[in-house]
C-alpha positions in Angstrom: 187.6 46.8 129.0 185.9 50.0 129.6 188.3 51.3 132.1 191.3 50.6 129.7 188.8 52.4 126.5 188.9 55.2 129.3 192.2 55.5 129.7 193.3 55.0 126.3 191.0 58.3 125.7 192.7 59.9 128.3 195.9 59.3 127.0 195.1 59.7 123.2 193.3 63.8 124.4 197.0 64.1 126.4 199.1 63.9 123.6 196.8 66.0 121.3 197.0 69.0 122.8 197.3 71.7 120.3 200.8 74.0 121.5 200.0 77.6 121.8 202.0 80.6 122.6 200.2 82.3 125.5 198.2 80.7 128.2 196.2 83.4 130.2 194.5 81.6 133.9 194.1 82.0 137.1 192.3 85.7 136.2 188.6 86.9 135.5 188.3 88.0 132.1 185.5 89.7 131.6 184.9 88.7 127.4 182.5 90.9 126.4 180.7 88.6 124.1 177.3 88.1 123.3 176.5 86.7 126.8 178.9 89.1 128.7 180.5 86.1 129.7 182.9 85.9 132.1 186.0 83.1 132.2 189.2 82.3 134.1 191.6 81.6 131.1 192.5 82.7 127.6 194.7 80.9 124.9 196.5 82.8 121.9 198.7 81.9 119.4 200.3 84.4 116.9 197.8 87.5 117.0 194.8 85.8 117.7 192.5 84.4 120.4 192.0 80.6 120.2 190.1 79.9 123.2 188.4 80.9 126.1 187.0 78.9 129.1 187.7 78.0 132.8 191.6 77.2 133.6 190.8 72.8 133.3 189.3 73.5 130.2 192.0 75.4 129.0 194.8 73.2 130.5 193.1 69.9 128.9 193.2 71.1 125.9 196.0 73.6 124.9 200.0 73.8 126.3 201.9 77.2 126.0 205.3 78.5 125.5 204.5 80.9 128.0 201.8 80.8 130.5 200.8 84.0 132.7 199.5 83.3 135.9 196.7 86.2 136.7 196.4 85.6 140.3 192.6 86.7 140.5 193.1 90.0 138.2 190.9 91.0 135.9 191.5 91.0 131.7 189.5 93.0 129.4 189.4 93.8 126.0 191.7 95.9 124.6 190.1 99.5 124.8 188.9 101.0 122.1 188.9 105.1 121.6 186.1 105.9 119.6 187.0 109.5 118.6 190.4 110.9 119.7 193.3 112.7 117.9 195.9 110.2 118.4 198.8 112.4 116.1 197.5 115.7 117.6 198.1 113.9 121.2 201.5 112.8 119.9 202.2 116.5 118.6 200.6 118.1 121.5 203.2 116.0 124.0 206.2 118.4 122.0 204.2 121.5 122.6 204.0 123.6 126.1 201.3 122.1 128.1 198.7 124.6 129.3 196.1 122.4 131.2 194.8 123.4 134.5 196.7 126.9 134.3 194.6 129.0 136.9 195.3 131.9 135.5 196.3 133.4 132.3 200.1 134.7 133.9 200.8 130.8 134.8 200.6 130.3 131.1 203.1 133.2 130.3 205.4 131.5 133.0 205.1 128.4 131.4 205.7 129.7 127.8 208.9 131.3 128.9 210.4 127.8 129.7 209.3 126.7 126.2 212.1 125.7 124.2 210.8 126.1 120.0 214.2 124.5 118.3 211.9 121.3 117.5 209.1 123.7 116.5 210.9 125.9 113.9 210.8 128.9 116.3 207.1 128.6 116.6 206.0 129.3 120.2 203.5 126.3 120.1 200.9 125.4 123.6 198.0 123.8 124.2 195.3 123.3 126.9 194.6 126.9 128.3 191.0 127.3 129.4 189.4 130.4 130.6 187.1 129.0 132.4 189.2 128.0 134.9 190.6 131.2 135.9 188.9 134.4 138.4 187.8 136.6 135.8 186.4 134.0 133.1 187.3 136.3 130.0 189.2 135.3 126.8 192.5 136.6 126.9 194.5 138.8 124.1 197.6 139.4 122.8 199.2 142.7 124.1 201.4 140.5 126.7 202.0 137.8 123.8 203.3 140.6 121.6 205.7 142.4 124.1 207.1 138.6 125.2 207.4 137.2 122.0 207.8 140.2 119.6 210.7 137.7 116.9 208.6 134.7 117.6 205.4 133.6 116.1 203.3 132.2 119.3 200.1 129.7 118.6 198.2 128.5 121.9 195.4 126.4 121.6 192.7 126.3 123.8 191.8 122.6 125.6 188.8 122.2 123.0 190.7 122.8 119.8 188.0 125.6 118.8 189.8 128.6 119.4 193.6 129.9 119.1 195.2 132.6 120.9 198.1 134.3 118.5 200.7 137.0 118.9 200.4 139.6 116.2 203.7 137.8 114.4 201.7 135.3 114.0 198.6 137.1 112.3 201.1 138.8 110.1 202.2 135.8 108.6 198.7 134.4 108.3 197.9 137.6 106.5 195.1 137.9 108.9 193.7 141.6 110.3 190.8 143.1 111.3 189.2 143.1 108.0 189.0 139.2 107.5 186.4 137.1 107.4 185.8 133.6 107.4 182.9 131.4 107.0 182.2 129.5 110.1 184.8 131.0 111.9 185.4 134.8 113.7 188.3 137.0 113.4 187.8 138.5 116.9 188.3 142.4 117.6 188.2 145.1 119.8 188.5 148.7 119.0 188.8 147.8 115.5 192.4 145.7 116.0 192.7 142.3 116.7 192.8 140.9 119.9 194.8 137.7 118.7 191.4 135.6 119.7 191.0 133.4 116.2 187.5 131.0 116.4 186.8 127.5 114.6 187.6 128.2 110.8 189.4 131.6 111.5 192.5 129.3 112.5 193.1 127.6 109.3 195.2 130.3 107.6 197.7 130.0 110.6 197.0 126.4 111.1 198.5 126.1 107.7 201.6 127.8 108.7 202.8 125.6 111.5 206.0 123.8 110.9 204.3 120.3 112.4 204.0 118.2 108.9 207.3 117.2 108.5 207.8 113.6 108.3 210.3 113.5 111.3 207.8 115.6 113.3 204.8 113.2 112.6 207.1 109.6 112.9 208.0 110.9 116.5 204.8 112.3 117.4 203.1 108.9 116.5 205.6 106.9 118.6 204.9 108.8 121.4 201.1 108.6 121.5 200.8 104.9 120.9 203.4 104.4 124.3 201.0 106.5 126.3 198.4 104.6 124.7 199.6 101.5 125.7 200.6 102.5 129.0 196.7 103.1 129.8 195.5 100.1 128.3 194.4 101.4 124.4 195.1 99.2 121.9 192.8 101.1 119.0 192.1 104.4 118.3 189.8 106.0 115.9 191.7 108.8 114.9 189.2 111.8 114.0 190.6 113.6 110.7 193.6 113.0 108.9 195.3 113.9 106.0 196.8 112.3 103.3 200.9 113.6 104.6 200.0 111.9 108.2 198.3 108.7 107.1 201.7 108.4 104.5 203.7 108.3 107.9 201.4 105.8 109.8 201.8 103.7 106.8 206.0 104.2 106.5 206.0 103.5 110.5 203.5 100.4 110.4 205.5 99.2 107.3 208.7 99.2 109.5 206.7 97.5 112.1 207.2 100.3 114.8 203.5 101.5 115.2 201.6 98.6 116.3 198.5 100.9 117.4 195.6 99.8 115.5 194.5 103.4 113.8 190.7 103.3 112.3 191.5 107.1 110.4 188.7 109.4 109.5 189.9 111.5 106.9 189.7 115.0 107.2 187.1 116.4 104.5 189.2 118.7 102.3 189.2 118.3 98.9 192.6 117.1 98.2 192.3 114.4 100.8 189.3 113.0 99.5 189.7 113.3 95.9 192.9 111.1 96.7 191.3 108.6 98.7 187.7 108.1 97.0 190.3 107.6 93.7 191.5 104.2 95.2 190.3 101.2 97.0 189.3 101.4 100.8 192.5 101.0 102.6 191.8 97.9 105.2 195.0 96.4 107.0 194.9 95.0 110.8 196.5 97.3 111.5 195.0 100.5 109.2 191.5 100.7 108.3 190.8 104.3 106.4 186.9 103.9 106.4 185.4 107.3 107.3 185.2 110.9 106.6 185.2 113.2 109.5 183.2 116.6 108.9 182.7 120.0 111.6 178.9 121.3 111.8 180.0 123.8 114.7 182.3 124.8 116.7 182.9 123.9 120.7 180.5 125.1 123.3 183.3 126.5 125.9 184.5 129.0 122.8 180.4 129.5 122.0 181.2 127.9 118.5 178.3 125.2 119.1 175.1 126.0 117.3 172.6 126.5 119.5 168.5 126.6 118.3 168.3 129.4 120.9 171.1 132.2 121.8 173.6 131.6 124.3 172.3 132.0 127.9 175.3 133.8 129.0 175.7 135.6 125.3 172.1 136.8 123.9 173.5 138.1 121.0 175.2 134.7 119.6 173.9 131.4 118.5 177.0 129.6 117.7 178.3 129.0 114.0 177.2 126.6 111.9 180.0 125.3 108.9 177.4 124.3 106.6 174.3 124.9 105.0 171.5 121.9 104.8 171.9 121.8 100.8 176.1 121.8 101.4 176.3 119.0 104.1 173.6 116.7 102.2 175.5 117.6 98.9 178.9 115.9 100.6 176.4 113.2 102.4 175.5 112.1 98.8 179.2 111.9 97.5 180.6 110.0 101.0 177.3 107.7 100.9 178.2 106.7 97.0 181.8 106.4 97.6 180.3 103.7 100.2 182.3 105.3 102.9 181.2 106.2 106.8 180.3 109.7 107.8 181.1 111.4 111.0 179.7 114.6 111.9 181.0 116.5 114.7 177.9 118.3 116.4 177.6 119.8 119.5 175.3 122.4 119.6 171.3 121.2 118.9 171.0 123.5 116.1 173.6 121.6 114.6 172.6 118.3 115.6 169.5 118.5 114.1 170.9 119.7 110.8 173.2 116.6 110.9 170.0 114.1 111.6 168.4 115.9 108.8 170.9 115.2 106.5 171.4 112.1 107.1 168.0 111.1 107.3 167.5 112.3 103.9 170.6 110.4 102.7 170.6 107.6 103.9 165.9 107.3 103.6 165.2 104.3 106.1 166.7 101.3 108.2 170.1 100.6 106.9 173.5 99.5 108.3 175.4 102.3 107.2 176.8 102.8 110.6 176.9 106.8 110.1 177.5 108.6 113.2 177.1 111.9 115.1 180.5 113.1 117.4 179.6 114.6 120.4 176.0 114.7 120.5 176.4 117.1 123.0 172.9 118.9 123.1 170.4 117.4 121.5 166.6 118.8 121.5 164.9 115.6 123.0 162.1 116.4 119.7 165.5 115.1 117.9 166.2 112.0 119.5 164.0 109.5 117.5 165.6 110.3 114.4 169.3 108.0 115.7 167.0 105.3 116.2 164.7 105.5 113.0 168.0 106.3 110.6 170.6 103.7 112.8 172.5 106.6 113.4 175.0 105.8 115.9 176.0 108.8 118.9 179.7 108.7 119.3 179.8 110.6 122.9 183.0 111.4 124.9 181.7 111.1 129.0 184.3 112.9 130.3 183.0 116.1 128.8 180.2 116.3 131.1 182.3 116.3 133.6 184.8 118.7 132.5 182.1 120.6 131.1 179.4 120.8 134.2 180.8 123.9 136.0 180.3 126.0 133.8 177.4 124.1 131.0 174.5 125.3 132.9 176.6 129.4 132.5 175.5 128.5 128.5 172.6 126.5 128.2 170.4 128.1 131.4 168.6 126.0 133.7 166.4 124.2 131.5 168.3 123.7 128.2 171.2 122.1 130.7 168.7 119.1 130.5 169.3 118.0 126.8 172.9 117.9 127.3 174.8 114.8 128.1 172.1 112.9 127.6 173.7 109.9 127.3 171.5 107.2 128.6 169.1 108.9 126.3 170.9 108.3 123.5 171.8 105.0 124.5 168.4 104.1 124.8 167.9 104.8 120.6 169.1 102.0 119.5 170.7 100.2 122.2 174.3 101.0 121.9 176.5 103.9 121.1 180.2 104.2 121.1 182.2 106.5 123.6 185.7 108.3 123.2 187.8 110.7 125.0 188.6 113.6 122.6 192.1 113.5 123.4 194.3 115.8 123.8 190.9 117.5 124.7 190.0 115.5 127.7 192.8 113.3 129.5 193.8 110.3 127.2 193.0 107.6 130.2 190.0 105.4 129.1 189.2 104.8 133.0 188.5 108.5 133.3 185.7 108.0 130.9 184.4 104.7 132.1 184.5 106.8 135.6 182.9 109.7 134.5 179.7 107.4 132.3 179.0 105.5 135.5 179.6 108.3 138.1 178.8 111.8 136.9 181.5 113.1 138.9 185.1 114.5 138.8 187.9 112.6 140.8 187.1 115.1 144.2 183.6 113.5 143.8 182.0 116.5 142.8 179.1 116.8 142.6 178.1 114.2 145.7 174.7 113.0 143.7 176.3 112.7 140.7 175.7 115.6 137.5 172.3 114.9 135.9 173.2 111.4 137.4 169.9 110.1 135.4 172.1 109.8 132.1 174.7 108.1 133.8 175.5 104.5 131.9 175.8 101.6 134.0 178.9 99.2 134.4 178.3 97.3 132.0 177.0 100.2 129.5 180.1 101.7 129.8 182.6 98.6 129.3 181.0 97.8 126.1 181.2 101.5 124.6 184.3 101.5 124.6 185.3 97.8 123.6 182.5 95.9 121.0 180.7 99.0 121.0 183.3 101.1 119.8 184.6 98.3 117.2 181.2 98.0 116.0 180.9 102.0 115.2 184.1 101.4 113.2 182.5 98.3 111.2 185.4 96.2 112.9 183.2 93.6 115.7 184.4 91.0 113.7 187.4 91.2 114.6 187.7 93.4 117.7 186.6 94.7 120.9 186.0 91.4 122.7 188.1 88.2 123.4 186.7 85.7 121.3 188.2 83.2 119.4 189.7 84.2 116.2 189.5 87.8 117.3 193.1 89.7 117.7 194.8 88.8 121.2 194.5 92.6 122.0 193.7 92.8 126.6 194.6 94.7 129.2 194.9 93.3 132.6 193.7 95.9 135.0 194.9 96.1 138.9 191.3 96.3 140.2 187.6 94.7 138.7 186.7 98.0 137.6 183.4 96.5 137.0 183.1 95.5 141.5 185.4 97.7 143.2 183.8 100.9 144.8 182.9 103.9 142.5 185.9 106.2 143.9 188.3 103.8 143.0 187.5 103.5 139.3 189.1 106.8 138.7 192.5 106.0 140.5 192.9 102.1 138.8 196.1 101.5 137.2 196.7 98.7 133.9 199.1 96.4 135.1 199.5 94.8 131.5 198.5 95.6 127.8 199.1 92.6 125.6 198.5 93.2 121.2 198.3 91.2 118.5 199.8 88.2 121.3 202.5 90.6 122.2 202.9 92.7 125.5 203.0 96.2 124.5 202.9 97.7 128.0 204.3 96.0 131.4 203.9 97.9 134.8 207.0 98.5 136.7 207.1 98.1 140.6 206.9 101.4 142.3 204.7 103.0 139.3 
């Protein structure tokens, strides 16, 4: 009688499994959950999770449409960028690229392939750094202006902090020697221009650039969320948009042709955010408009970033700071009422502390307000108790200490170098802090920043011990920056950044465990599979 109760159970749990569309096995997903737990298979229906477990549980209790064997590779959560410019990437991929130009004449060979019929004539480029060429100088616009005398030329420099323009380009701007611009610096020589336009001085041209039509944007879009799929990125938080660019995300989303889940910081001019703080929050799974994104400084590499002391390498400059105290709290006040999130972009530690300030005296004592600090770059260690005592999250980008830490040391001097990239530091605040790339500033791979927390090093290795290798993150750390860590900084844990049940069926199966393989071969992994909402977005192709 027992035996026949047994199978009578048996049969009855046969025919109830529950049909789902995806069955996941045979793989080790690392879930990211509470426990860091670690399973063989996943089941999804629709856009969400239903289960996890090993691959009998799994079997016993769902069947698939579709069932994807793993063969031993590793799933993750979908990665998260925590501060990028996902539409600057899209429009920086119609624009000449200038990265790793070794000298400033491999830029004007590269500009003179450009072709500017998408661009309205503009000569557009970004990615130059001076830095990486023999004489370290800025460059100007003598060779610009006998090149391109008919065309109005804008190059951007890899941080986004300083412009290099031909003197076509000024004209239209209206822009001379005489101008001046809070927080920014109209850069001379002789008393003319030298084309050289720093943090706010660009707005006048920015302004001018033919990039905001809605063609422009719907293209640029589609083209950053396939390169975002390709390396595994299934959110972004996009840092600073306005109200023209989120109507296109909408349009494209509506159509059902962006399926990038976009958390949007608006940009903090008026017009944007007398539109937005007019209506209800804006919350789709897809959408969530749930921040404003403000400047305190500029970039170190362009000596923007406010520094408490002058420049090592520049003993005359401190860096520009965008703000005063009694400005910044004043717009602290208005975004904490409109119950929306702030983020600060700080680098400098002049800046940084003017940010904690603020917010401290905002936001008074323990709260869950989730506000946060980008870039965190330099921070007096005096500072650091204030993220933990106010919950104010660091939203870091790794892969700026390493692109930064041949020449950091050139700005900061041997000591100050040692509240930079503090990023364990940080960490250790209040246990958890969210980590981007800054693309198009850095390279838009999240691998290259999972890399550069755990290793400290380029992809040559460099340097062998590891730069300041006591701030390095571990494994671990790093996964959950930029997965639950990075949803959480975006008030979205709930329903992201680990593979939980009824969280969205957003993974990416990786080639390699990323969190076992050797160090060196973090940086060269490749996704073999991104899967959204249920759906694969992004398939590898034999040979790639």
């Amino acid at each position: 009688m027992m035996q026949l109760l047994f199978l009578l159970l048996g049969f009855t749990n046969a025919i109830e499994k529950t049909t789902v569309d995806f069955i996941l096995y045979n793989g080790k997903i690392y879930t990211v959950d509470e426990s860091f737990s670690i399973q063989t298979a996943v089941a999804i229906n629709g856009d969400k999770i239903v289960a996890t477990g090993n691959d009998a549980e799994i079997q016993q209790l769902y069947s698939a449409k579709n069932t994807i064997d793993l063969k031993g590779k590793s799933v993750y959560p979908g990665f998260i960028d925590a501060h990028c410019h996902f539409l600057g990437y899209g429009r920086n991929l119609m624009y000449s690229n200038l990265r790793n130009a070794s000298s400033f004449d491999e830029i004007l060979e590269r500009l003179k392939t450009f072709d500017p019929t998408a661009t309205n004539g503009w000569i557009i480029g970004r990615g130059w750094d001076q830095n990486l060429w023999t004489e370290k100088v800025f460059p100007d616009c003598k060779v610009l202006d006998s090149l391109f005398p008919n065309n109005p030329v804008y190059l951007i420099r890899i941080d986004g902090h300083a412009v290099l323009a031909n003197t076509y380009a000024l004209n239209l701007a209206g822009i001379n020697n005489a101008t001046n611009v809070n927080g920014g610096l109209v850069v001379t020589e002789n008393n003319k221009c030298t084309g050289l336009l720093i943090d706010n001085a660009i707005t006048p041209l920015q302004n001018l650039l033919p990039v905001n039509d809605p063609a422009f944007i719907q293209t640029a879009l589609l083209r950053a969320q396939d390169s975002c799929f390709s390396v595994g990125l299934t959110s972004v938080q996009d840092a600073g948009l306005e109200k023209i660019e989120i109507d296109e995300i909408q349009h494209l989303q509506d159509a059902e042709k962006l399926k990038m889940r976009i958390y949007a910081m608006l940009s903090s001019k008026k017009e944007t955010l007398d539109y937005y703080f007019s209506r209800d929050q804006i919350h789709t799974d897809y959408l969530f408009i749930g921040a404003v994104k403000y400047y305190m400084d500029g970039a170190l590499g362009s000596r923007g970033a406010a520094l408490l002391e002058p420049y090592s390498d520049d003993p005359d400059n401190s860096g520009l700071l965008f703000y005063t105290y009694d400005s910044l709290k004043a717009a602290a006040e208005i975004v904490h009422e409109m119950n929306y999130q702030m983020c600060t972009h700080a680098i400098g530690d002049a800046a940084n502390r003017m940010v904690l300030n603020v917010y401290a005296d905002v936001l008074l004592s323990t709260n869950d307000r989730r506000w946060r600090i980008e870039h965190c770059q330099i921070v007096n260690p005096d500072d650091l108790e204030i993220f933990k005592k106010y919950d104010i999250i660091p939203s870091i980008q790794t892969t700026h200490a390493t692109s930064d830490m041949y020449w950091a040391e050139e700005r900061l001097g041997a000591t100050r170098i040692h509240d930079a990239y503090a990023y364990k530091s940080l960490l250790q605040q209040n246990g958890w802090l969210a980590n981007g790339s800054d693309f198009p500033v850095e390279y838009i791979n999240p691998l290259f920043g999972f890399y550069a927390a755990v290793a400290r090093k380029d992809q040559n290795g460099y340097p062998e011990n590891g730069f300041q290798k006591e701030e390095a993150l571990t494994r671990k750390e790093a996964l959950q920056a930029t997965t639950i860590w990075a949803a959480k900084a975006a008030w979205e844990d709930y329903e992201k950044g680990s593979i939980e049940a009824g969280k969205f069926a957003d993974l990416v199966i990786l080639e390699n465990d990323i969190m076992q393989i050797p160090e060196e071969e973090i940086f060269n992994s490749k996704v073999i599979m991104t899967i959204s909402a249920g759906k694969i977005v992004y398939q590898k192709v034999n040979g790639e």
